[in-house]
C-alpha positions as CSV (number, residue, x, y, z in Angstrom):
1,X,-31.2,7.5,-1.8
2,X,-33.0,9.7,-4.4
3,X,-30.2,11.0,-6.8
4,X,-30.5,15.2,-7.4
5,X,-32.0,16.7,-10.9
6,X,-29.4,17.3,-13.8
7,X,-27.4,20.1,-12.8
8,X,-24.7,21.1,-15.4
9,X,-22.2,22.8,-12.1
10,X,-22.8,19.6,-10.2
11,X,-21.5,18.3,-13.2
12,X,-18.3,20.3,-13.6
13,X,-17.8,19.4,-10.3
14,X,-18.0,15.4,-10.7
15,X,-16.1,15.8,-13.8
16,X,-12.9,17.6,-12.1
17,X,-13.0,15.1,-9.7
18,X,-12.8,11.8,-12.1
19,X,-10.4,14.1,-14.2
20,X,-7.8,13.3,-11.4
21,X,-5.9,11.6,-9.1
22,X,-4.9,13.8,-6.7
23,X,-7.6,13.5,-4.4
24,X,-8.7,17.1,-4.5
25,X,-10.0,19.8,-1.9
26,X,-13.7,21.0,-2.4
27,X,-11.0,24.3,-2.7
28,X,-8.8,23.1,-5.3
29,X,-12.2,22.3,-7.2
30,X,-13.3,25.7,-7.0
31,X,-10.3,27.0,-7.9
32,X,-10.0,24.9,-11.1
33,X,-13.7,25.5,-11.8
34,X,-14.5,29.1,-11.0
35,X,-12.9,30.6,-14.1
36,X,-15.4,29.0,-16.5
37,X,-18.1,29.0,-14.1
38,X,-17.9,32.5,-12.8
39,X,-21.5,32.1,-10.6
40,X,-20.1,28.7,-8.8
41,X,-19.5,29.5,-4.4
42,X,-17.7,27.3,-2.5
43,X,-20.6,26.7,-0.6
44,X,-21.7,25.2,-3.4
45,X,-18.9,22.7,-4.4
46,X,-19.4,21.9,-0.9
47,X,-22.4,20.8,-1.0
48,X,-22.4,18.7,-4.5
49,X,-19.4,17.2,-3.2
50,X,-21.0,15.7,0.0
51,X,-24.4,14.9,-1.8
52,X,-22.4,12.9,-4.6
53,X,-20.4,11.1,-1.2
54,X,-24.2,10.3,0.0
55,X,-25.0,9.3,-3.3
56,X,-21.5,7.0,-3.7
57,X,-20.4,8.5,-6.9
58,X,-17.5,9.6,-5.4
59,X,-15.6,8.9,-2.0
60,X,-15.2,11.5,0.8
61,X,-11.9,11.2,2.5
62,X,-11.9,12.3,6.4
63,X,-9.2,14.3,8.0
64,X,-8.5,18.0,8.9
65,X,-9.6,18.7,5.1
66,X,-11.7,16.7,3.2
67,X,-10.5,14.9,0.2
68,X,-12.6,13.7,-2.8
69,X,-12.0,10.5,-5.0
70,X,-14.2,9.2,-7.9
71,X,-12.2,5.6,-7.3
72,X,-15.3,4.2,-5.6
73,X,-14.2,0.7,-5.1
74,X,-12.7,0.3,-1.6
75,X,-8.7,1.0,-2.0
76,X,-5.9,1.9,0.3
77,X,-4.7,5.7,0.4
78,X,-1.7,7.0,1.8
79,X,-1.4,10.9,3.0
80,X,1.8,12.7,3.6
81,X,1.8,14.2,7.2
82,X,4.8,17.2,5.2
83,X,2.2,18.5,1.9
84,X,-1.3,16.5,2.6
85,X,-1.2,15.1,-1.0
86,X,-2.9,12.1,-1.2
87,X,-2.5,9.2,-3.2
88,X,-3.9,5.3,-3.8
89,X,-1.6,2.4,-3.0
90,X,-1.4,-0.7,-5.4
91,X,-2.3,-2.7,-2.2
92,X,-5.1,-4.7,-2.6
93,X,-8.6,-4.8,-0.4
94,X,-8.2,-7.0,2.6
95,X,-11.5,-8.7,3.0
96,X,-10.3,-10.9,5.9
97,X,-9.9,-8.0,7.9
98,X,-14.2,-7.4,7.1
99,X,-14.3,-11.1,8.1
100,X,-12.1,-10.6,11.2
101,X,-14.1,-7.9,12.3
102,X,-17.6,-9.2,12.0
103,X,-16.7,-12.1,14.1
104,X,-16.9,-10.2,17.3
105,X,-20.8,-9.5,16.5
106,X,-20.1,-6.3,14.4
107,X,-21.7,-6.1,10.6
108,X,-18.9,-5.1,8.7
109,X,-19.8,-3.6,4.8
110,X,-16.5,-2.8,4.0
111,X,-13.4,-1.0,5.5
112,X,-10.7,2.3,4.6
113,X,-7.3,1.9,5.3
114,X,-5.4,5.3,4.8
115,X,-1.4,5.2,5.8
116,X,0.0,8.3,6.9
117,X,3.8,9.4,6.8
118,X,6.2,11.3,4.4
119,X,6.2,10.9,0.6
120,X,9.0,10.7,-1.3
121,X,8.9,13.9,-3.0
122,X,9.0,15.1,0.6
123,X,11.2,12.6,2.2
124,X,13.9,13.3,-0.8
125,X,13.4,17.2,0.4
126,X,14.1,16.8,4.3
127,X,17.3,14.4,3.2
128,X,18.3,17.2,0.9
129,X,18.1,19.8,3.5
130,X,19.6,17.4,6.5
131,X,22.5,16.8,3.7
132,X,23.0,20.3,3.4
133,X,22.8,21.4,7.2
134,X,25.1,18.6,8.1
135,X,28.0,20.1,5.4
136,X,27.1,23.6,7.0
137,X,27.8,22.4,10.3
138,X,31.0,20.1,9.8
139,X,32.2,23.4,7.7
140,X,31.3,25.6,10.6
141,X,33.7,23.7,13.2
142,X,37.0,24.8,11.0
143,X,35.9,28.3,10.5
144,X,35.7,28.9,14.3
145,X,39.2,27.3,14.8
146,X,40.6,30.3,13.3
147,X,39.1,32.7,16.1
């Protein structure tokens, strides 16, 4: 695949990319990169995005929103179902699975594997609030005693 001309907001755009691990939003990219690139569209961080995906400089993440990594190497991701963030898991690439797969006829390059659930950040916050509503409930039960 032909690779595009230099282009200094394509650039930018690769640059806030690698400059994290959070897996960003073509949104969150524009956001971050509009300030000091007062002419960049979304349309436009959009379209680098994908072209640098076709190009494998970085990885395209499916789901409701696209994500974006510059971790090109084929790694396991977990996404909370509570705040969407998205982060890579210290689990290493499987290639037995490949090998699994390309036994039933199938030519398997490589795979994704993307875990979805709750993180912790939000799992300590429904625990909070279930801590809290169970003391408001066990507290309620006396109060209406006393009508």
């Amino acid at each position: 695949m032909q690779t595009q001309r230099f282009s200094y907001q394509r650039e930018q755009i690769y640059t806030a990319v690698r400059s994290t691990a959070e897996h960003p939003t073509a949104e969150m990219i524009y956001n971050q990169l509009k300030p000091g690139l007062p002419r960049l569209s979304l349309g436009t961080v959009y379209r680098n995005l994908q072209q640098m995906a076709r190009e494998g400089r970085i990885l395209e993440l499916p789901g409701p929103i696209s994500r974006f990594d510059a971790v090109t190497e084929p790694h396991t991701h977990f996404c909370c179902t509570q705040c969407g963030a998205v982060s890579d898991l210290a689990i290493p690439y499987d290639a037995a699975l490949d090998r699994r797969v390309s036994s039933s006829g199938c030519r398997v390059e490589n795979h994704s594997l993307i875990f979805y659930g709750i993180c912790p950040a939000c799992a300590e916050k429904q625990d909070a609030c279930s801590n809290a509503s169970n003391k408001i409930k066990s507290n309620s039960g006396t109060a209406g005693d006393k009508f």
